[in-house]
C-alpha positions in Angstrom: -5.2 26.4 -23.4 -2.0 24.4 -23.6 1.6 24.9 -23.3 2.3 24.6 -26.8 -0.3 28.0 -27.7 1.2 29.8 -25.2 4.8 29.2 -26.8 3.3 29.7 -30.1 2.1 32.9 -29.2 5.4 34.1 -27.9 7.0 33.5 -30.9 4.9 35.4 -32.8 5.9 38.3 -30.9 9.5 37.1 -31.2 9.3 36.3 -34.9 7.4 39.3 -35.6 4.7 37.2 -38.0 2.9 34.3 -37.7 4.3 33.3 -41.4 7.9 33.6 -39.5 6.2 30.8 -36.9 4.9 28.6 -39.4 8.3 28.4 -41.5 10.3 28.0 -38.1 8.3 24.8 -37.5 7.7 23.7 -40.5 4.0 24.1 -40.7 1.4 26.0 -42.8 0.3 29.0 -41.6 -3.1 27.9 -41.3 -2.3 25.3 -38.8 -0.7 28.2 -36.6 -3.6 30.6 -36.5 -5.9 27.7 -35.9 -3.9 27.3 -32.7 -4.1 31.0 -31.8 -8.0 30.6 -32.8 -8.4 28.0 -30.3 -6.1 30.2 -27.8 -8.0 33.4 -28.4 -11.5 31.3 -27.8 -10.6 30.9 -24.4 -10.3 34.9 -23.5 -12.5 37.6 -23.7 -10.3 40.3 -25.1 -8.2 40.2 -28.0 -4.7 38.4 -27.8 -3.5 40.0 -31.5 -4.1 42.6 -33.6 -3.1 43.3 -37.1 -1.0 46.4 -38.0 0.3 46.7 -41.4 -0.2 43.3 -42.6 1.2 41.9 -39.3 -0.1 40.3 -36.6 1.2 41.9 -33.4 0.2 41.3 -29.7 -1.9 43.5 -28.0 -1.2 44.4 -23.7 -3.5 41.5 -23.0 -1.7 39.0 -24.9 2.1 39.6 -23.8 0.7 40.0 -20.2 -0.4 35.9 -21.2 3.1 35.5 -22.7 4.5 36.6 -19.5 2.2 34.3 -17.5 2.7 31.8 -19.9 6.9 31.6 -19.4 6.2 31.5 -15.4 4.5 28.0 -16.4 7.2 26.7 -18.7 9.2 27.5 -15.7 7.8 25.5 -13.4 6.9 22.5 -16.1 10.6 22.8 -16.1 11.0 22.6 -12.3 8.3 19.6 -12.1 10.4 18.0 -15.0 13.5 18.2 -13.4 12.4 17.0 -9.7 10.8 13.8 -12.0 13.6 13.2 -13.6 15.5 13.5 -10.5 13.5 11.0 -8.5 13.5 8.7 -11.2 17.9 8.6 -11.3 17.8 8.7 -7.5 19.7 5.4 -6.2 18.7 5.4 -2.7 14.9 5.2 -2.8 12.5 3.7 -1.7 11.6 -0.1 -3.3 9.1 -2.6 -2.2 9.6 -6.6 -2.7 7.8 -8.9 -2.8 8.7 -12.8 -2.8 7.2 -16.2 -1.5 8.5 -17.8 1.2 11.5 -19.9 -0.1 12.7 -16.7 -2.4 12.7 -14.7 0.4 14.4 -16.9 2.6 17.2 -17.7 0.3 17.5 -14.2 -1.0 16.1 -11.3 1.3 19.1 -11.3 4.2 21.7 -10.4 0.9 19.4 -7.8 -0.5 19.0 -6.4 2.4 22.7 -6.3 3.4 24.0 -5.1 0.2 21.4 -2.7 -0.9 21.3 1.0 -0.4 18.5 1.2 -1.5 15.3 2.0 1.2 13.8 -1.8 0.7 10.5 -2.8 2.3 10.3 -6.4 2.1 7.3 -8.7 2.2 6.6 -12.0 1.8 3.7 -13.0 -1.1 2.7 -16.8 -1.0 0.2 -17.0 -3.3 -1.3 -18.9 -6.2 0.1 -18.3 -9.9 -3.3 -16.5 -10.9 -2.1 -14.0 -8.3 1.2 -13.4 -8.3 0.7 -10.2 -11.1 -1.7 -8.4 -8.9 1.1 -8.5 -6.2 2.4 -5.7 -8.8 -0.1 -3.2 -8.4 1.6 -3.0 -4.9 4.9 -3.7 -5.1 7.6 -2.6 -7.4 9.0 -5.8 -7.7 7.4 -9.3 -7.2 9.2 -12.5 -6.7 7.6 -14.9 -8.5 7.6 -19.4 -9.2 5.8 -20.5 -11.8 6.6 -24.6 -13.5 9.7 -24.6 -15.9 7.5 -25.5 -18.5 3.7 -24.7 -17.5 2.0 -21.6 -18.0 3.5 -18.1 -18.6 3.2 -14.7 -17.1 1.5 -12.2 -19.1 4.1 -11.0 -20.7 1.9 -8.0 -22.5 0.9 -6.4 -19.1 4.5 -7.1 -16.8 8.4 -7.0 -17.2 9.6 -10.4 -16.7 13.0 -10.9 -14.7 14.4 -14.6 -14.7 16.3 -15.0 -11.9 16.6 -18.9 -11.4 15.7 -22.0 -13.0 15.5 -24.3 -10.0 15.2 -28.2 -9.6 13.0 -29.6 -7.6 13.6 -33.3 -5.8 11.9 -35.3 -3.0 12.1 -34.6 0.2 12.4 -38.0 2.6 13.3 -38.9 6.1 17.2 -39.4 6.6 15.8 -43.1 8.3 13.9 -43.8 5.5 15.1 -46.9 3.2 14.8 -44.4 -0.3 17.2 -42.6 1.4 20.5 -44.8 0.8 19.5 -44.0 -3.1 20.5 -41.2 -5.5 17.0 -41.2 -7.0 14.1 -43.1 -7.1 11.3 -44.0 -9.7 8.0 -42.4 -10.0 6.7 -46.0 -9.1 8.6 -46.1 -5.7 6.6 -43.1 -4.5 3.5 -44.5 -4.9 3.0 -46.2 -2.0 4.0 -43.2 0.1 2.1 -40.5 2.2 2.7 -37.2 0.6 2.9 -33.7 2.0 1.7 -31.5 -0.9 1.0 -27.8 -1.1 -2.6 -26.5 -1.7 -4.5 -26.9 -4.8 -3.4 -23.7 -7.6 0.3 -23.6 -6.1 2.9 -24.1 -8.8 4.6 -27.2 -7.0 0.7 -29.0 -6.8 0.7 -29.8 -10.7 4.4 -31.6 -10.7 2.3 -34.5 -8.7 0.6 -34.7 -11.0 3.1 -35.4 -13.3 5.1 -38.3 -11.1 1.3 -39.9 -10.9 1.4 -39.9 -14.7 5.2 -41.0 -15.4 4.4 -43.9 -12.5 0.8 -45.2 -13.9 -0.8 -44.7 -10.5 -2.2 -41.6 -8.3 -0.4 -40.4 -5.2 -2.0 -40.5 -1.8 -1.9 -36.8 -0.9 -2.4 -36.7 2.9 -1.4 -33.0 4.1 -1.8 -30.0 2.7 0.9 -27.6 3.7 2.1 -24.5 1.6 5.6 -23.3 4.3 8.1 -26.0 3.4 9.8 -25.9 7.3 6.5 -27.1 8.3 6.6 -29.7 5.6 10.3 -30.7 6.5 8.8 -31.4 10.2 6.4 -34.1 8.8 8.7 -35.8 6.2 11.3 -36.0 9.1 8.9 -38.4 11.3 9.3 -40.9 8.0 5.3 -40.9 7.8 5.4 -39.0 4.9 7.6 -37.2 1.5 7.1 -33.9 0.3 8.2 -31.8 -3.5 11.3 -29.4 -2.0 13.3 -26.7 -3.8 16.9 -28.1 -3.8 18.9 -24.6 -4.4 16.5 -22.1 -1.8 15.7 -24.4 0.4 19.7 -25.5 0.9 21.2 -24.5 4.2 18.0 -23.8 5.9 17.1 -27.4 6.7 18.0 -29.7 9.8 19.7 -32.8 9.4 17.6 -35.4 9.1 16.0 -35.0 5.8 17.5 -35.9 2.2 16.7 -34.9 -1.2 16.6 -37.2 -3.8 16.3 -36.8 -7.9 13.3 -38.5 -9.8 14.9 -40.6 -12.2 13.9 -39.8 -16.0 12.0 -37.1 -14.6 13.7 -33.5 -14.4 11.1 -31.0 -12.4 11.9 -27.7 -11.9 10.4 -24.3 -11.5 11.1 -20.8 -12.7 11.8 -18.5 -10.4 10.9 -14.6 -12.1 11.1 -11.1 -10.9 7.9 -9.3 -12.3 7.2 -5.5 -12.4 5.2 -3.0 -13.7 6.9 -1.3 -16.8 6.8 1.9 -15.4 8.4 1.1 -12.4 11.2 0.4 -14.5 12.0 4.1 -15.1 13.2 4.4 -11.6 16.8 3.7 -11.3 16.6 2.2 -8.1 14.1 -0.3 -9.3 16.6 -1.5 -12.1 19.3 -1.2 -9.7 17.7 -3.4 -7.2 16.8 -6.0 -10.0 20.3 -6.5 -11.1 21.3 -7.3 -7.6 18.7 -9.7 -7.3 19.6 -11.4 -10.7 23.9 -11.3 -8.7 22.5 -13.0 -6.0 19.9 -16.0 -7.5 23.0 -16.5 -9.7 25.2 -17.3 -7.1 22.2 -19.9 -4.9 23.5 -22.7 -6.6 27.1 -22.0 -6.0 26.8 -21.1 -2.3 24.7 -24.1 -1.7 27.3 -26.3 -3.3 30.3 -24.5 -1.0 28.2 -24.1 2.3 28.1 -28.4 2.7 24.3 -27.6 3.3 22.8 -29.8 6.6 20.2 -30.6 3.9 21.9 -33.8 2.1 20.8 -33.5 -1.8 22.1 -37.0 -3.1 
């Protein structure tokens, strides 16, 4: 028994016929009794009767009509509480992000959203970041500008920021009087990297490649304040974000550009589509989008402590 048998049969004792049924929906007749054939099936006594060529409902069948329009009702009701929660502005929405993302990017959303946010912070590997959606409505994602791609058949992808990435050196250090440097100048230095399957770990990689020599990777560290702390001693260098990292550094650390050799990341919103038929959800993604699009600019106006030459 479905909804749609138990309308059917109220309309045959509104229309009066089950040929008045089948021309209202455009359908045979056939296909109608089969539905009240498969209705009656499920009852003991008779639903319908015929009287003079008609088919008429007997006690037992308009005491199921009855029941029946009590269920549309409170479809209805379900319906309408659904469709209510899903144009409600003020719920609830988790985020995700890792560590830089929400740094940057989780003191705004917090201030200017009315929505109820609970926040969280997701530092994983690339392989990883789409499970992060079977728990959060939105995850703040990094994956390389021009590596691998989300699976775009399973998630709803949000670009929020394409980001450049430089080199992170000691204010002391004597690269740091330079705009940029050359893959080969950074192969004689220590360098802090993060752990094996991070986005950021394959872009060494690729300044081993453009210099003709590998790196000497000495320290492992995935939180880039921790990172900061060891390229400030002048022992080492380190990959760093130069727009969500801006403003949150001491002095004592510069950022200089690879010459001929642009890296970046992409920084992504993903989500489940079905989140996305919550209002609050898209609501909360457009602010997110307003503020990554304004990173660059307010590290440009702030005259960040971190000095980006």
């Amino acid at each position: 028994m479905d909804i749609t048998q138990l309308r059917m049969l109220r309309e045959i004792d509104e229309r009066g016929s089950i040929a008045s049924v089948a021309s209202a929906h455009l359908v045979t007749a056939s296909a109608i009794s089969q539905q009240l054939s498969a209705l009656q099936s499920e009852f003991q006594v008779p639903l319908t009767e015929k009287r003079a060529r008609r088919t008429v409902l007997t006690d037992a069948g308009r005491a199921l009509v009855v029941a029946g329009l009590g269920i549309e009702s409170s479809l209805a009701a379900a319906r309408s509480a659904v469709d209510q929660f899903l144009e409600e502005p003020q719920g609830s929405v988790s985020v995700s992000a890792f560590h830089s993302a929400g740094l940057a990017w989780f003191g705004r959303l917090l201030d200017e959203s009315i929505a109820d946010l609970q926040l969280s912070d997701g530092d994983v590997s690339f392989d990883e970041f789409g499970q992060l959606t079977l728990d959060h409505d939105i995850v703040i994602a990094h994956r390389l500008a021009h590596g691998a791609d989300w699976p775009r058949d399973r998630l709803f992808v949000v670009p929020l920021l394409e980001e450049p990435i430089g080199v992170a050196v000691s204010s002391s250090h004597p690269l740091a009087s330079q705009r940029s440097v050359t893959p080969q100048q950074l192969v004689t230095e220590e360098w802090v990297s993060v752990h094996p399957g991070f986005p950021l770990s394959e872009l060494l990689s690729t300044i081993a490649a453009a210099a003709g020599a590998p790196l000497r990777v000495k320290h492992r560290v995935n939180e880039f304040f921790v990172a900061t702390a060891l390229v400030r001693t002048g022992k080492a260098v380190a990959l760093m974000p130069k727009h969500t990292m801006r403003g949150a550094l001491s002095e004592g650390v510069t950022l200089l550009d690879i010459a001929g050799l642009p890296l970046a990341r992409s920084i992504d919103a993903l989500v489940q589509p079905q989140a996305l038929h919550r209002r609050v959800v898209r609501d909360t993604l457009t602010l997110l989008q307003q503020i990554a699009a304004s990173t660059t600019e307010t590290g440009e106006a702030s005259g960040s402590q971190l000095d980006s030459r």
